[in-house]
C-alpha positions as CSV (number, residue, x, y, z in Angstrom):
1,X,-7.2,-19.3,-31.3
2,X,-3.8,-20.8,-29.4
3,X,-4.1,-22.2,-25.8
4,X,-1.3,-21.3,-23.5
5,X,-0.6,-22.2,-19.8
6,X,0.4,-20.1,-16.8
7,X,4.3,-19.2,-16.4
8,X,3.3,-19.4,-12.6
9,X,0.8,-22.1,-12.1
10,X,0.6,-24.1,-15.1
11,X,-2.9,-23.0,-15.7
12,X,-4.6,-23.5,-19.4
13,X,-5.8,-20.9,-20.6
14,X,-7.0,-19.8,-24.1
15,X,-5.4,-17.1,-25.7
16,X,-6.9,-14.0,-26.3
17,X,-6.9,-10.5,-28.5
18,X,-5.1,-7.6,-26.6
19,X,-5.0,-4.2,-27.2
20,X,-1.8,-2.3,-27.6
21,X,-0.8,-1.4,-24.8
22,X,-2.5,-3.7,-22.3
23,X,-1.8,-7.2,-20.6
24,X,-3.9,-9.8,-19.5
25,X,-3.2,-12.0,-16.3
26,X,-3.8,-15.5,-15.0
27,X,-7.2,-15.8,-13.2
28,X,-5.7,-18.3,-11.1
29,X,-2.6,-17.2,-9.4
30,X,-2.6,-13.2,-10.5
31,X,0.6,-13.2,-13.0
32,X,0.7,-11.4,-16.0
33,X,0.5,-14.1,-19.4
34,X,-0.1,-11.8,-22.4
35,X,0.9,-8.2,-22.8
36,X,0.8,-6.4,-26.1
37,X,3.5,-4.1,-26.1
38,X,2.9,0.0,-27.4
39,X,6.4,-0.3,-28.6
40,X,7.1,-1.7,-32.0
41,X,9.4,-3.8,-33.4
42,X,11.3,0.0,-35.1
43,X,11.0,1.7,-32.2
44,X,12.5,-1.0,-30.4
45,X,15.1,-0.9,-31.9
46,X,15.6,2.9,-32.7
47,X,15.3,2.9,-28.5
48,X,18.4,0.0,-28.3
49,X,20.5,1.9,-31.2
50,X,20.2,5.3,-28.7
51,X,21.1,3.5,-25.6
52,X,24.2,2.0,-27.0
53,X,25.4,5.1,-28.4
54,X,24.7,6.5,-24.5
55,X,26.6,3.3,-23.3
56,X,29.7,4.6,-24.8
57,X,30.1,8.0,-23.2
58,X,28.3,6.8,-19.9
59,X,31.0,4.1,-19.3
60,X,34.3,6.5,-20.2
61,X,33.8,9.4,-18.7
62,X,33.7,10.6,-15.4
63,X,30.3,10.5,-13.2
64,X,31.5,12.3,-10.2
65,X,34.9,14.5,-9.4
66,X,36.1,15.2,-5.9
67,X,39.0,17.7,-4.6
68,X,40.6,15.6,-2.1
69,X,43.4,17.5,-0.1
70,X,44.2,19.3,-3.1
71,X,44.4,16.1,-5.5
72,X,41.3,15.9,-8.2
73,X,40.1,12.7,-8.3
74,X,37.1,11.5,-10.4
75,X,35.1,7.9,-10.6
76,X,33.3,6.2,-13.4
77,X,30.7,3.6,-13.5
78,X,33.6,0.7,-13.9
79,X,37.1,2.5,-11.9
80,X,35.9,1.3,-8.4
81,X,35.3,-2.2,-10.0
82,X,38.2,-2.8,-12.1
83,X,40.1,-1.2,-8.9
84,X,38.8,-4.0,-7.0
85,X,40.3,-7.0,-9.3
86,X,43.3,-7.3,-7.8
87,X,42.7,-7.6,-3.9
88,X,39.0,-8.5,-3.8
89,X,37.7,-9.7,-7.6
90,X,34.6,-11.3,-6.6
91,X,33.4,-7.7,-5.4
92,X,35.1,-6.5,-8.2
93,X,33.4,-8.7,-10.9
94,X,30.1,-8.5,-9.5
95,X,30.5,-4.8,-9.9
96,X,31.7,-4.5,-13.4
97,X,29.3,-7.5,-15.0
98,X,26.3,-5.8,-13.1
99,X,26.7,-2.4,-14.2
100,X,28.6,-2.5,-17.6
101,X,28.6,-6.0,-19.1
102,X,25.1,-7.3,-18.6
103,X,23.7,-3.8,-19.6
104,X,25.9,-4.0,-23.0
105,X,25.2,-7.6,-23.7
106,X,21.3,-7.0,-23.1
107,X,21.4,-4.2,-25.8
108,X,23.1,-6.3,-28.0
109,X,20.9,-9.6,-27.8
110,X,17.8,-7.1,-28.3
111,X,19.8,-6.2,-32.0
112,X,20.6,-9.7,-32.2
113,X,17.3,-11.1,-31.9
114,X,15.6,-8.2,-34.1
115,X,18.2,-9.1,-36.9
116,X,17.5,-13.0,-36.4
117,X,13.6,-12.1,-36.8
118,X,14.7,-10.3,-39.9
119,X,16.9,-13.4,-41.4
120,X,14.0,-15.5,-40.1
121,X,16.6,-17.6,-38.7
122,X,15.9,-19.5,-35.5
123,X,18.9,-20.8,-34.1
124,X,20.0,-17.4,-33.9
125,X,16.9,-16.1,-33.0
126,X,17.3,-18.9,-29.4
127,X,20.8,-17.8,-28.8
128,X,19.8,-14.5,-28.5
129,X,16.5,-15.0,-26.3
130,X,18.1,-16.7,-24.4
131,X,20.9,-14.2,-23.2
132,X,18.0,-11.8,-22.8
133,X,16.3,-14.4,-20.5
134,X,19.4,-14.8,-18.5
135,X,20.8,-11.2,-18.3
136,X,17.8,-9.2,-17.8
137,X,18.2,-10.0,-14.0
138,X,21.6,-9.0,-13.9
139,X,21.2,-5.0,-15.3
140,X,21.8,-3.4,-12.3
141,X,22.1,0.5,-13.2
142,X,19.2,1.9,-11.3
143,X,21.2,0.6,-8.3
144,X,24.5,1.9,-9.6
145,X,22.8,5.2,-9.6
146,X,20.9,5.2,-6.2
147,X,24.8,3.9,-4.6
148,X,26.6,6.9,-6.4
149,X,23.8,9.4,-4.4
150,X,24.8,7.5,-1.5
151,X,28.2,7.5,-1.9
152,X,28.0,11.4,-3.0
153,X,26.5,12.1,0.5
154,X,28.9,10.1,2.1
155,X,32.1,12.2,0.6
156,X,30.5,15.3,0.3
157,X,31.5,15.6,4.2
158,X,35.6,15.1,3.3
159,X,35.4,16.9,0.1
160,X,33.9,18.9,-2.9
161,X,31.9,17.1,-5.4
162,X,31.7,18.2,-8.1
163,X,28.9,16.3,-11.4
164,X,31.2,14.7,-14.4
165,X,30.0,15.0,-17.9
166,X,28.9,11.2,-18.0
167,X,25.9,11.6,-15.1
168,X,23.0,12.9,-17.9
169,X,24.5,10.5,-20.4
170,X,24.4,7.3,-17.1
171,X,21.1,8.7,-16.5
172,X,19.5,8.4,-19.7
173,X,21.1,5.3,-20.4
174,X,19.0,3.8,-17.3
175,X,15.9,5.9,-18.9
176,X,15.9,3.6,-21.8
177,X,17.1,0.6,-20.4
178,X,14.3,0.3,-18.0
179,X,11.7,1.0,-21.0
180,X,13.2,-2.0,-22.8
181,X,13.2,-4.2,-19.5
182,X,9.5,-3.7,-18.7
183,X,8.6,-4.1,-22.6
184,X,10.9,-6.9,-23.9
185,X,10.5,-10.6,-23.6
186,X,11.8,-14.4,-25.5
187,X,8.1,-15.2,-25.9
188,X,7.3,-11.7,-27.6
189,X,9.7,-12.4,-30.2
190,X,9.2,-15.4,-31.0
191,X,5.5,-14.8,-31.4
192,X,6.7,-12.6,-34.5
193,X,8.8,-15.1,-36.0
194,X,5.5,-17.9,-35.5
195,X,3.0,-15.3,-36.8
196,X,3.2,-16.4,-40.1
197,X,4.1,-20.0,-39.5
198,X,0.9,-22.0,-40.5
199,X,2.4,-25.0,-39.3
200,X,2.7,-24.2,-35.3
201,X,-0.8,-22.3,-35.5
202,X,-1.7,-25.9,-37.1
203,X,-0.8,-27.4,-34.2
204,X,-2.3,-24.9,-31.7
205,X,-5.5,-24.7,-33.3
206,X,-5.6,-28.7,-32.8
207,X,-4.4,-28.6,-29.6
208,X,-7.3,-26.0,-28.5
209,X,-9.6,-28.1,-30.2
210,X,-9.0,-31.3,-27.9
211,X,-8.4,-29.6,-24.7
212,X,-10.1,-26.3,-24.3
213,X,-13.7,-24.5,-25.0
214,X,-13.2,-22.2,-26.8
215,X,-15.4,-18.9,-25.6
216,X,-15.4,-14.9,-25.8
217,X,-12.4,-13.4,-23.3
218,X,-11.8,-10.0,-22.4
219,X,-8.6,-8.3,-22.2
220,X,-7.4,-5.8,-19.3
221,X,-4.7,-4.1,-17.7
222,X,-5.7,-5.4,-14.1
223,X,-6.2,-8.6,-12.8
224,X,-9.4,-9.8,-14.5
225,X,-10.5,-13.4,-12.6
226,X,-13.2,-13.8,-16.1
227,X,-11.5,-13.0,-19.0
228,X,-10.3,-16.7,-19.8
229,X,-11.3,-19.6,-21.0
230,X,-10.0,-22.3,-18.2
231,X,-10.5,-25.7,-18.3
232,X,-8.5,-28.4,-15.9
233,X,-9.2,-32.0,-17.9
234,X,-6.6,-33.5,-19.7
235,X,-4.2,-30.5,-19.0
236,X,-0.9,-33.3,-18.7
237,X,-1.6,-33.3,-22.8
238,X,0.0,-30.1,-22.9
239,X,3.3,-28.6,-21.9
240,X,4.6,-25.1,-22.7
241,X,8.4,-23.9,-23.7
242,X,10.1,-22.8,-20.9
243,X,12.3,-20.7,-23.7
244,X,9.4,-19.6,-26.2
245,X,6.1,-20.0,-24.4
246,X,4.7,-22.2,-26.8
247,X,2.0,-24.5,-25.6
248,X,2.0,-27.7,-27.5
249,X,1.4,-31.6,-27.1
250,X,3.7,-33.4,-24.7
251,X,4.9,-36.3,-27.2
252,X,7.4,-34.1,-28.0
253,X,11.5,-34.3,-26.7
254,X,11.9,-30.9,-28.1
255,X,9.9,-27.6,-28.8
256,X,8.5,-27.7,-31.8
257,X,9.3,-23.8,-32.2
258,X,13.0,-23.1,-30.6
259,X,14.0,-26.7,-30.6
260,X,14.6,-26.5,-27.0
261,X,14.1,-29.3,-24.3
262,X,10.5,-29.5,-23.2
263,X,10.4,-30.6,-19.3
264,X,7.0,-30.2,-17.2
265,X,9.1,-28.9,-14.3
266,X,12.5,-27.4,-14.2
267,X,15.3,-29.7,-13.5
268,X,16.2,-30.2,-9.9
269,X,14.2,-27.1,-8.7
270,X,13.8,-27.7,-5.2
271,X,17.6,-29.1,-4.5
272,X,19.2,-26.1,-6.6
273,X,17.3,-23.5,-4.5
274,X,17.8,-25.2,-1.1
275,X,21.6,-25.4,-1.8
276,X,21.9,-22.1,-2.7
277,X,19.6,-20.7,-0.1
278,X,21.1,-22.7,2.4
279,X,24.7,-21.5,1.2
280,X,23.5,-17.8,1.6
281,X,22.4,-18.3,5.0
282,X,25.6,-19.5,5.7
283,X,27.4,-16.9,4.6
284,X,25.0,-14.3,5.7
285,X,26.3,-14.4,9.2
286,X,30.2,-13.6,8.3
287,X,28.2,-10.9,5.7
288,X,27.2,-9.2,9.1
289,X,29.4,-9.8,12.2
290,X,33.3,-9.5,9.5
291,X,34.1,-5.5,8.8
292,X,32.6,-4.6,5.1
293,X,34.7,-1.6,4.6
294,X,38.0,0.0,6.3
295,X,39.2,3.3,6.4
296,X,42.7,4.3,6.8
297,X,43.0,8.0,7.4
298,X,46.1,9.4,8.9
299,X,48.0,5.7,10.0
300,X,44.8,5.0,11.7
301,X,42.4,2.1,10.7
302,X,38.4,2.5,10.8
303,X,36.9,-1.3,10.7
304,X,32.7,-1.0,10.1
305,X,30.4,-4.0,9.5
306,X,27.2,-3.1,8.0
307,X,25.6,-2.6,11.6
308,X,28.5,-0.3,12.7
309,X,28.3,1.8,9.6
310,X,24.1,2.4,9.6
311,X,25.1,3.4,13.1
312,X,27.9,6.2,11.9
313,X,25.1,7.5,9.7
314,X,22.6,8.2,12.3
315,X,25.5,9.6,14.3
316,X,26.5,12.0,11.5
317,X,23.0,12.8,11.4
318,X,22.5,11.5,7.8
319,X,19.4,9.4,8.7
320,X,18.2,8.8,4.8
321,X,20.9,7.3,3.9
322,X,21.4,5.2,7.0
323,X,18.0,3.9,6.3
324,X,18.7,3.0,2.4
325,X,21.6,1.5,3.8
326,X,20.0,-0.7,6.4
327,X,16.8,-1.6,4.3
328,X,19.2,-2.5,1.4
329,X,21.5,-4.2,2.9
330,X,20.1,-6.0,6.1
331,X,16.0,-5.8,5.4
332,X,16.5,-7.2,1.9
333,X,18.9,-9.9,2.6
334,X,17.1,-11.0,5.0
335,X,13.5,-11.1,3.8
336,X,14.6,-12.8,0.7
337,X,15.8,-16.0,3.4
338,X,12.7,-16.3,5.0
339,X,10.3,-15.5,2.1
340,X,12.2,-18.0,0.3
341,X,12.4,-20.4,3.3
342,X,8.7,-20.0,3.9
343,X,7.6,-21.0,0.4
344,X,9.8,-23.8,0.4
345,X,8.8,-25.3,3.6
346,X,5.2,-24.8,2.7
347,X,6.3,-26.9,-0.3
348,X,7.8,-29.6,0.9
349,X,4.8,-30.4,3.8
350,X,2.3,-29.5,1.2
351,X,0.4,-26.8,2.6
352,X,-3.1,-26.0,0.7
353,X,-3.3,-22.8,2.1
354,X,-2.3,-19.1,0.8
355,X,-0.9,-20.3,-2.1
356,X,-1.8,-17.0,-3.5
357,X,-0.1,-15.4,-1.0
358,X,2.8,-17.1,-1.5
359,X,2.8,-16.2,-4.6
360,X,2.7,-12.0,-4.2
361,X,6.3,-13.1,-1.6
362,X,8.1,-14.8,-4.0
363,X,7.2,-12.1,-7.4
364,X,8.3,-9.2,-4.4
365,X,11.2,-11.5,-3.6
366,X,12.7,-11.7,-7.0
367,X,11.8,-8.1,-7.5
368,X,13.8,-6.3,-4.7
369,X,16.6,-9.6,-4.9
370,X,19.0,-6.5,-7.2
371,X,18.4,-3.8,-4.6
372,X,21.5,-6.1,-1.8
373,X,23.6,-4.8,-4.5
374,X,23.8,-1.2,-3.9
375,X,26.1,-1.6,-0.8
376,X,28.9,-3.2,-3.1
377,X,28.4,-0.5,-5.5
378,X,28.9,2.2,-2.8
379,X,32.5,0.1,-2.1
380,X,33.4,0.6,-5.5
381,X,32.6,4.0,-6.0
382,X,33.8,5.2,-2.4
383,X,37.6,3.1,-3.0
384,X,38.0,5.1,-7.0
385,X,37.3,8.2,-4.9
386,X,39.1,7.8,-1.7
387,X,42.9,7.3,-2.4
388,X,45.4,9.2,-1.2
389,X,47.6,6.2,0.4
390,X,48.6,5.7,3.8
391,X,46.9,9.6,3.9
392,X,43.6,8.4,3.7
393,X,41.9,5.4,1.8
394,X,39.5,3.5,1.7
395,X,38.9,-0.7,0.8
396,X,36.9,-3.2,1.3
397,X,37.0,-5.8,4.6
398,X,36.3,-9.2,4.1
399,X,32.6,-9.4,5.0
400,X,32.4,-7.4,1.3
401,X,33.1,-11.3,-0.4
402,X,30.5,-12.8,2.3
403,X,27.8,-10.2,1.3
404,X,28.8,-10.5,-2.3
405,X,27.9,-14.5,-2.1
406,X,24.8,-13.6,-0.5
407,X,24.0,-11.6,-3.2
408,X,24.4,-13.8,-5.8
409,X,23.5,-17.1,-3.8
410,X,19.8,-15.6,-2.9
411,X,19.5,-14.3,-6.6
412,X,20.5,-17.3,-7.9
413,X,17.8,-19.3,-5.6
414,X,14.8,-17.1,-6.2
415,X,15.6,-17.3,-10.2
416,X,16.2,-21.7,-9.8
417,X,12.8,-21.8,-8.1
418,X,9.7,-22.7,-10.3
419,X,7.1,-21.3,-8.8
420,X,4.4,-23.9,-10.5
421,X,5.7,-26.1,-7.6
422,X,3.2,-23.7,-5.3
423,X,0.2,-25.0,-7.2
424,X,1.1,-28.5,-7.7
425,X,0.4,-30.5,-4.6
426,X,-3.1,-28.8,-4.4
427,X,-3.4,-30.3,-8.1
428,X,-2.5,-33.4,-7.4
429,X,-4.3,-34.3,-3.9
């Protein structure tokens, strides 16, 4: 059997059967290391071909229609965006990448990398992980649909709504996207392309010889603290691809599987996700206290920050969405700071303690880290919608850019942070 180590805390652990269906997680720090996906490799990509040919109609057509003093106006997924490029195209880009490029260009690396499996061609077969890796973060359409209810409840009080014929298609395309996101991952494929490769299973089976027992594991969909074979000695032999998740010896430059660069740590983790955390708390106060949308409506200007508009909501009685508002973006923002702060401080003095803990914060960090988006979404679908000129209309202030960066900044430090870096000074006192 293959050894691997921990994603999260560099753990070694021995590799074990899983059922279909099921996962296994590290007995050390709780994160999942081996699941066995139900879906196959056909169904896969059955699933991809049906989403893509929902992309088309989903991204064209209208999502929602208004009657606004007599005018029909209508939105889809990328008008409010695209709208956006000329006076504020940071918003603007954020919008259109999130909820129409990244989706596309994760669909197509899933084809890409089922047709490199196919060729058996690895370089290929990288490439194509690799954009997987990178953009899976970045598929934002469960938020483009919660901001489009938001929005709806926001214009419903100025105008009719009425549902375009590209909702059922947006919604199913968000159906099948989130199946492939929870299912699809590098190190699942390139498992496939190794499974008959007698020369890296060589090389594992050696491996497991010299550095772990080998003894009788159980698989499970929980947490299971004894289904793994663990041992500590001699655990610097080994490294594991940060691209592949190959565990091999460490006297190598380059993975002996993707060919990419084998490093025990990630670059410059700590000084990447301090600079960008630090440049999001910077940029978080002009975020908050610098308008985030104006309204012009009859030669008059309505300036809101993202306070002053939670506090219209509750005023207008519409307390739901007042408190999706605040909790996405105030609560969110601002938890990601100091959970990331927090883990970083207990970092850098070393702290033994709750290192588990830390842990659960900074998996719940990266998880909610999408969810600041839905406010920029609602900007983009509330300016396609609201434009009648000087009449009434509706754009963006400039604490939109601020909370944009602060967006992307926090995303960017949660995803630079290598969490192994929890576990390692209790490893090495």
């Amino acid at each position: 059997m293959r050894v691997l180590k921990c994603t999260s805390c560099d753990l070694l652990l021995q590799e074990i059967p899983v059922q279909r269906g099921f996962s296994a997680c590290c007995p050390g720090c709780g994160s999942r290391v081996i699941k066995n996906s139900s879906l196959s490799r056909s169904g896969e990509v059955a699933i991809t071909f049906a989403a893509l040919a929902l992309f088309v109609p989903a991204q064209l057509f209208p999502l929602l229609s208004i009657n606004l003093v007599g005018v029909p106006l209508s939105t889809t997924v990328t008008s409010g965006g695209l709208t956006l490029l000329d006076t504020f195209p940071l918003v603007g880009m954020l919008v259109v990448f999130c909820t129409a490029i990244a989706p596309l260009l994760f669909l197509v690396s899933i084809l890409a990398a089922n047709l490199a499996l196919h060729f058996h061609h690895a370089k290929s077969l990288y490439f194509a992980t690799y954009c997987l890796k990178v953009i899976k973060h970045w598929v934002m359409i469960d938020v483009f649909l919660v901001s489009l209810a938001v929005a709806g409840f926001k214009v419903i009080e100025i105008a009719e709504i009425s549902v375009g014929p590209a909702l059922l298609s947006f919604v199913l395309l968000q159906v099948l996207v989130a199946f492939l996101l929870s299912r699809i991952s590098p190190k699942r494929y390139w498992d496939v392309y190794s499974v008959n490769d007698e020369a890296i299973q060589d090389i594992d089976i050696d491996d497991a010889k010299t550095n772990v027992q080998a003894t009788n594991a159980l698989s499970t969909n929980e947490l299971n603290t004894t289904g793994f074979s663990t041992n500590k000695v001699e655990t610097e032999t080994l490294i594991r691809c940060q691209h592949c998740g190959l565990t091999q010896k460490s006297n190598h430059d380059c993975c002996f599987r993707c060919s990419a660069k084998l490093e025990p740590r990630v670059f410059q983790s700590l000084q990447k996700t301090w600079a960008s955390l630090l440049a999001a708390i910077v940029f978080i106060f002009p975020a908050n206290f610098y308008p985030i949308s104006i309204l012009l409506s009859n030669g008059k200007r309505f300036e809101d920050t993202i306070f002053s508009g939670v506090a219209g909501l509750i005023k207008q009685g519409m307390y739901g969405i007042a408190i999706i508002i605040f909790t996405a973006s105030i609560i969110v923002p601002v938890a990601k700071i100091i959970g990331l702060l927090y883990i970083l401080i207990c970092i850098q003095l070393n702290v033994e303690m709750g290192r588990g803990q830390r842990m659960k914060i900074y998996r719940f960090v990266k998880w909610i880290g999408k969810w600041s988006m839905m406010d920029l979404c609602v900007i983009a679908i509330m300016v396609s919608l609201i434009d009648r000129g000087n009449l009434l209309d509706f754009t963006p202030g400039p604490g939109a850019i601020a909370f944009g960066l602060v967006v992307v900044l926090t995303m960017i430090s949660a995803d630079s942070l290598d969490s192994r870096l929890i576990w390692d000074k209790h490893e090495q006192r």
